[in-house]
C-alpha positions in Angstrom: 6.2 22.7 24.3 8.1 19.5 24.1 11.4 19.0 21.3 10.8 16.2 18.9 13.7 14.4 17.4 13.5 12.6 13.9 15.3 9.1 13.5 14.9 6.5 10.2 15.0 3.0 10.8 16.2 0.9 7.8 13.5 -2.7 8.2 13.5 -5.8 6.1 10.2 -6.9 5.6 9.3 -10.5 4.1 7.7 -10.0 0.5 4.9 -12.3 1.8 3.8 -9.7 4.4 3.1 -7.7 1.6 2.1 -9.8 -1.0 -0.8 -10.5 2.1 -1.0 -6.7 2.5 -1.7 -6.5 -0.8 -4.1 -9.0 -0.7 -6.3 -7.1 1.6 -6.2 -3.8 -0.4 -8.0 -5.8 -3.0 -11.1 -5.8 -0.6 -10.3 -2.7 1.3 -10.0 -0.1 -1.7 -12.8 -2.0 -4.2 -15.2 1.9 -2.7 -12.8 4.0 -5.1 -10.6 1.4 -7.6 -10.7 -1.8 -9.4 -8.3 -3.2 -7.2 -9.6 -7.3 -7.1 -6.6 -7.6 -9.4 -4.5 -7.4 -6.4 -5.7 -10.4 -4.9 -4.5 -12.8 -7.6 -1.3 -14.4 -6.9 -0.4 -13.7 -11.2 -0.7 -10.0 -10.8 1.2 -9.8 -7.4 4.1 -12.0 -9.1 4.4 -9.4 -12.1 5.4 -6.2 -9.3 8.1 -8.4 -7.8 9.4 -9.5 -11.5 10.1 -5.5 -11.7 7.0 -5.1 -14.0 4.2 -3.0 -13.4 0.0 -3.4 -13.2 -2.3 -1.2 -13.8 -5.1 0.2 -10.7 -7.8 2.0 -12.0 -9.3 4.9 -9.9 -13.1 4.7 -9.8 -13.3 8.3 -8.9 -11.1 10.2 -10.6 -12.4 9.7 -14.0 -11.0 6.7 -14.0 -7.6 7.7 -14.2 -4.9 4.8 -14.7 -2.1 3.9 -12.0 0.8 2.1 -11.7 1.7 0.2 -8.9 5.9 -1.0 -9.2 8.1 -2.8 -6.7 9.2 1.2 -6.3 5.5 2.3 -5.3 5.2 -0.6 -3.3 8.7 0.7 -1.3 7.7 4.5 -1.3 4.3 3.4 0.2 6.1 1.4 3.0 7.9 4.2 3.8 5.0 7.0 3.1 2.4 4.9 5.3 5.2 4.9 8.4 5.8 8.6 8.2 2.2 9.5 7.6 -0.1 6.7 8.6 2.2 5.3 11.9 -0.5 3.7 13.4 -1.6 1.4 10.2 2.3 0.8 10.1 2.5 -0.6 13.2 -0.6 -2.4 12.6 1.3 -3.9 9.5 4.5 -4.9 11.3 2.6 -6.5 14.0 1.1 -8.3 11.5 -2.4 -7.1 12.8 -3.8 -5.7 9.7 -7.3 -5.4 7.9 -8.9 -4.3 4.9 -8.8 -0.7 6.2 -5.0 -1.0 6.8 -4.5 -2.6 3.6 -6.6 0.2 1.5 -4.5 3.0 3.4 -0.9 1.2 2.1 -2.7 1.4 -1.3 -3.1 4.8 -1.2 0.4 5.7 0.1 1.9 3.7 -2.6 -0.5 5.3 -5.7 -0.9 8.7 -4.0 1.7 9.1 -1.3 -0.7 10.1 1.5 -4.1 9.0 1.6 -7.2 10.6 0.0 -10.1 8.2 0.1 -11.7 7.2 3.1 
């Protein structure tokens, strides 16, 4: 059986990565939420303004959300503890609507449920 260590690495990432992350959650999560929103520019501007919008989950009785520059930050750092892979994918900046539905889900849920 092989020791593990844990280490946390502080990153800066550019708000554009996300803003384009974002972008494709609003085509990867449209099975379980009413996420087009997040591919206007308008919406997107409101969450880095320190205001809020609003996802709507399709399948949970269409129970309300809100997705805040502090979601967005927990589900950076919940998708590189818990989804490593789609992390990686993101930093490389190899990402798809798959990748972007799973950072959607870390930021609303913190782990991911759908899919």
């Amino acid at each position: 059986m092989s020791k593990k260590i844990t280490i946390a690495i502080r990153s800066h990432i550019n708000i554009e990565s996300i803003k384009d992350l974002l972008d494709s959650a609003s085509r990867g999560a449209k099975y379980w939420t009413d996420s087009e929103c997040l591919g206007y520019e308008s919406k997107i501007a409101l969450i880095f303004n320190h205001r809020a919008i609003e996802i709507e989950d399709l399948e949970n009785n269409r129970k309300l959300y809100r997705l805040n520059l502090a979601g967005i930050k927990k589900g950076l750092t919940v998708m590189a503890k818990k989804e490593p892979r789609h992390f990686a994918d993101f930093l490389k900046e190899d990402y798809d609507e798959t990748t972007g539905d799973v950072f959607l889900q870390c930021c609303l849920f913190g782990e991911v449920i759908y899919g």
